[in-house]
MARKE-906384 format. One record per residue: residue in three letters; x, y, z of N, C-alpha, C in turn. Coordinates in steps of 0.05 Angstrom, whole numbers, padded with zeros to 5 digits, always signed. Layout:
REM MARKE-906384
alaXYZXYZXYZ;...
***
This chain:
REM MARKE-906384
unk-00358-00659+00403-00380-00661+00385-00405-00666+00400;unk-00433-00651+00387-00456-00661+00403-00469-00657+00388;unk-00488-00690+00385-00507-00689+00371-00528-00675+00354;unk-00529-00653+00384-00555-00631+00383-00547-00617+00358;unk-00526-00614+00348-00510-00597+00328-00517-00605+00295;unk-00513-00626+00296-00519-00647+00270-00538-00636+00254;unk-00527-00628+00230-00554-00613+00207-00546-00592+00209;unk-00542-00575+00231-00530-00539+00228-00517-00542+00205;unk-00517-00509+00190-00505-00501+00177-00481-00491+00182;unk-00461-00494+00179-00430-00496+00184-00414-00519+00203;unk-00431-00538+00214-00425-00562+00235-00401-00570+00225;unk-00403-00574+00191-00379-00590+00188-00348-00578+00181;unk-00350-00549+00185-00336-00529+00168-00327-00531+00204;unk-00342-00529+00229-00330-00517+00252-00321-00548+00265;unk-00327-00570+00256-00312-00592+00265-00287-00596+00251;unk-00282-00587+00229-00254-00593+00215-00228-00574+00225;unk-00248-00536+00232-00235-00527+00243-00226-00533+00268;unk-00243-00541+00293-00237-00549+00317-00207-00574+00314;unk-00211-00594+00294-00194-00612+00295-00170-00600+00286;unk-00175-00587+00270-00147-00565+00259-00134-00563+00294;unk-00143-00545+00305-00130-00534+00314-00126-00546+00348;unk-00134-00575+00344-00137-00587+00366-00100-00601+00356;unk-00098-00597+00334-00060-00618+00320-00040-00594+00335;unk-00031-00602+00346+00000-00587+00353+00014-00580+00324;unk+00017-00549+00326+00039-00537+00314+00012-00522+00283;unk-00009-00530+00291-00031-00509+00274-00045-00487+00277;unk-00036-00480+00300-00047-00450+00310-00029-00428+00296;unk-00045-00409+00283-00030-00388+00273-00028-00368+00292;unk-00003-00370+00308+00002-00347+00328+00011-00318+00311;unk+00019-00314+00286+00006-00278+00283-00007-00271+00285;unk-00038-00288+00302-00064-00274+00296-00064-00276+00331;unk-00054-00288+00345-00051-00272+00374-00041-00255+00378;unk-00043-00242+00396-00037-00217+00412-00002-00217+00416;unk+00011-00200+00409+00038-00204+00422+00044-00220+00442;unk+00031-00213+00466+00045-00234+00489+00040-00262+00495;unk+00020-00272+00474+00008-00290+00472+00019-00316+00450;unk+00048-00302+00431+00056-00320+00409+00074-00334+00419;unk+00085-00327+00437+00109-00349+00456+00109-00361+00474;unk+00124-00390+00489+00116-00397+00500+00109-00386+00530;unk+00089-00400+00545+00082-00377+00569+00111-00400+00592;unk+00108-00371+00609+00132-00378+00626+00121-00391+00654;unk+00100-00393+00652+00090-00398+00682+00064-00400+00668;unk+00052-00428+00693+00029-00432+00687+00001-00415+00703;unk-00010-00419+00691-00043-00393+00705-00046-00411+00731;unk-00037-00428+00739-00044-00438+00770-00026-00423+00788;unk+00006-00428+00773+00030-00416+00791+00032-00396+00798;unk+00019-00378+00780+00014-00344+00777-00002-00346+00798;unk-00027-00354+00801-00042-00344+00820-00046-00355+00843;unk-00029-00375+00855-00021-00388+00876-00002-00367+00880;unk+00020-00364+00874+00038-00341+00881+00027-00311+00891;unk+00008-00303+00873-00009-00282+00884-00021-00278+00910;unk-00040-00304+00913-00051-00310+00935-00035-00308+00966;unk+00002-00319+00961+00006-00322+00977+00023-00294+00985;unk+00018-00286+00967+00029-00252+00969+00012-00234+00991;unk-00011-00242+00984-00038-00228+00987-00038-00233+01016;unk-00035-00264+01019-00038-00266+01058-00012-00261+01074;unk+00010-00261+01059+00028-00245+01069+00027-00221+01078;unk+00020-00198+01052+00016-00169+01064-00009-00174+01080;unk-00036-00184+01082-00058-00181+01104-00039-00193+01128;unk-00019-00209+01133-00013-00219+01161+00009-00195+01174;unk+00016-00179+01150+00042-00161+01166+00022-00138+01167;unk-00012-00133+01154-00020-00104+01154-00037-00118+01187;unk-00047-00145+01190-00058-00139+01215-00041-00138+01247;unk-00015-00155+01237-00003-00147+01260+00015-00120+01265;unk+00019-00100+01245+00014-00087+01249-00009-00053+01258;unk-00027-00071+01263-00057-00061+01265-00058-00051+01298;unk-00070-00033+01307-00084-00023+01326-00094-00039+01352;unk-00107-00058+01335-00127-00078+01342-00107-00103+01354;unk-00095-00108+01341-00078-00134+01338-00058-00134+01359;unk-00053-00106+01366-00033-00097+01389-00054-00105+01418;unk-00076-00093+01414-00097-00087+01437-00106-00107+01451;unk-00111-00119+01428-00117-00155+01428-00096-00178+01442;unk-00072-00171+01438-00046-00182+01451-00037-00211+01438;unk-00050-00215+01412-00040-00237+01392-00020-00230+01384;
***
């Protein structure tokens, strides 16, 4: 909630909604997206920590396999 808001027209219509849907088990998941109504299996950190370490994986096997990397004698 912020003050600055107070007096708008719908303030109190978008605070009751916000609290709505701040209660566990009030979100109407038919109005998400398919992949989005069930629970997620992995969290958005794990996903992209996993990625990441994907990522320096293939750059460590694309530079030692590199030209350079041979030439270089690392």
């Amino acid at each position: 909630w912020t003050p600055g808001h107070e007096g708008l027209e719908g303030n109190k219509k978008a605070d009751e909604e916000a609290r709505k849907a701040s209660e566990k088990g009030c979100s109407r998941t038919q109005l998400l997206p398919k992949e989005l109504q069930s629970e997620l299996t992995h969290s958005r950190s794990a996903v992209r920590g996993a990625f990441q370490k994907r990522l320096k994986e293939k750059a460590k096997k694309e530079w030692r396999g590199s030209k350079k990397f041979k030439r270089l004698g690392q």
